[in-house]
C-alpha positions in Angstrom: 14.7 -5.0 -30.1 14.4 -1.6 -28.5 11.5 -1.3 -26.1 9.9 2.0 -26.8 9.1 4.2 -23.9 5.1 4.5 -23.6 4.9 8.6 -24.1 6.1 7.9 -27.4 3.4 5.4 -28.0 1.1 7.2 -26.7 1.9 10.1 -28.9 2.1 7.7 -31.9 -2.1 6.5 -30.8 -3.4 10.8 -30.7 -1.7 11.1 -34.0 -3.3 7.7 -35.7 -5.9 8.4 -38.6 -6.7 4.4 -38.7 -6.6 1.9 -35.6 -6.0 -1.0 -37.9 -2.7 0.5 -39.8 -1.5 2.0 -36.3 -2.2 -1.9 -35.0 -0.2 -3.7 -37.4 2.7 -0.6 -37.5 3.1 -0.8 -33.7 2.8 -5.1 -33.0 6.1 -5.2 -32.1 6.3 -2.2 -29.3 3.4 -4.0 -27.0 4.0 -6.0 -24.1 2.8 -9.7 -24.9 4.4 -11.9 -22.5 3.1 -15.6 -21.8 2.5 -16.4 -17.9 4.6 -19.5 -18.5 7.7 -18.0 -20.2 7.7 -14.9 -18.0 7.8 -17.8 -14.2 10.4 -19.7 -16.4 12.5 -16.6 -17.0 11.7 -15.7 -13.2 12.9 -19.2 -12.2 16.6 -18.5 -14.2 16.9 -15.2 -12.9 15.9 -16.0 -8.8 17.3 -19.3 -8.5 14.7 -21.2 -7.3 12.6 -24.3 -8.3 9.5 -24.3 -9.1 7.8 -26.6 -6.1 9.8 -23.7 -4.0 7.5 -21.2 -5.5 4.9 -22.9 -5.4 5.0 -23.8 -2.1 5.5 -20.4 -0.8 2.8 -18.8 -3.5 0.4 -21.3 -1.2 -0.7 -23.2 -4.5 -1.5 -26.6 -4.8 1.1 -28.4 -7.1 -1.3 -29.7 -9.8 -2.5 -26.3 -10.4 0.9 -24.5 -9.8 2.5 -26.6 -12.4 -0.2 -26.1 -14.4 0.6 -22.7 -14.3 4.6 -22.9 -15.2 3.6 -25.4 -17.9 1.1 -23.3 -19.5 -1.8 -25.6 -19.2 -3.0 -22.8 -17.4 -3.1 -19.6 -16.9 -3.3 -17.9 -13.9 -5.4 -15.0 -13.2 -4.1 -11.5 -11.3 -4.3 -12.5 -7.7 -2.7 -16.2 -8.7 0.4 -14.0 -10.4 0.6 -11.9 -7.2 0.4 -15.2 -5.3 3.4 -16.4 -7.4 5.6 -13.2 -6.8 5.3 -13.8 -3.3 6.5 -17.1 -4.1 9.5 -15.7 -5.8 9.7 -13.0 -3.3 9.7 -10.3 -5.5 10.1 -6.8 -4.7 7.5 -4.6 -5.3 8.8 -2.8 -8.3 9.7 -6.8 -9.9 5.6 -7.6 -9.1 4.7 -4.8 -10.9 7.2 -5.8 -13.6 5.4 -8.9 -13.5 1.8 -8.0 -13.5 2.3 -6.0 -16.7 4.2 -8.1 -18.6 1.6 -11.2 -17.9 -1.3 -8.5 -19.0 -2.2 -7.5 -15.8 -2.9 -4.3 -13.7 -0.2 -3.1 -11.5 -0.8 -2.8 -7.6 -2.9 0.2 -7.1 -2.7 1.4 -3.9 -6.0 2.9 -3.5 -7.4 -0.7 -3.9 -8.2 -2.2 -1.0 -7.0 -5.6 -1.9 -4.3 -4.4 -4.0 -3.0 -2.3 -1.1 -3.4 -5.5 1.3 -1.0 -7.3 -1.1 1.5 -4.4 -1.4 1.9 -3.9 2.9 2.1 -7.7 3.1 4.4 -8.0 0.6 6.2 -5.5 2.1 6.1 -7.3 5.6 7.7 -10.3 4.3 10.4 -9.1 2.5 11.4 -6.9 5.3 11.1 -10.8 7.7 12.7 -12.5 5.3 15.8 -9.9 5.0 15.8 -9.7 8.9 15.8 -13.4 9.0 18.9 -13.9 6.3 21.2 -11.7 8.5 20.7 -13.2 11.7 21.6 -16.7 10.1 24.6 -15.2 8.4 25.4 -13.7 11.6 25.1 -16.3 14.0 
């Protein structure tokens, strides 16, 4: 299916004369992504495992296989805990925040814009870090 770009849908809520018709017309255009497919899809896509991510989200195992099991599910800062632990960009944990229901980074949020500068921080070390062992 074709994802439909949100002015459209917007457009298609001002013109709605009934929330519940509009509702069931438009189920298919919203974003409904479970935590546990989404760090399952991440896993294919970055190569990793998932004690890797965990590991460098800073989660304990029990509750960070919770998470990729869906026993649990994990709450906004846990999500941006686990795309550090993929060591995602900050376009793909914005990508990730939305599709697992979440607010994106906001950077006139204190604690959001802590996340984004540290985020930042590491994937500029961690790039630094790959080419110096490549070029060694």
């Amino acid at each position: 299916m074709v994802e439909r770009a949100t002015k459209e849908l917007f457009n298609e809520i001002k013109h709605a004369s009934e929330a519940d018709q509009f509702m069931t017309n438009m189920a298919t255009s919203f974003i409904r992504t479970n935590p546990a497919e989404y760090l399952a899809e991440l896993i294919q896509i970055k190569h990793v495992t998932k004690s890797q991510v965990i590991r460098r989200a800073n989660l304990t195992p029990s509750i960070g296989y919770q998470y990729f099991d869906g026993k649990r599910r994990p709450n906004r800062a846990r999500i941006i805990a686990l795309g550090f632990g993929f060591q995602l960009t900050l376009t793909e944990l914005n990508t990730m925040l939305k599709r697992t229901g979440y607010a994106v980074l906001y950077a006139k949020d204190e604690w959001d814009a802590l996340s984004s500068s540290h985020l930042v921080s590491a994937l500029i070390l961690i790039v630094l870090m790959n080419y110096f062992i490549n070029t060694v």
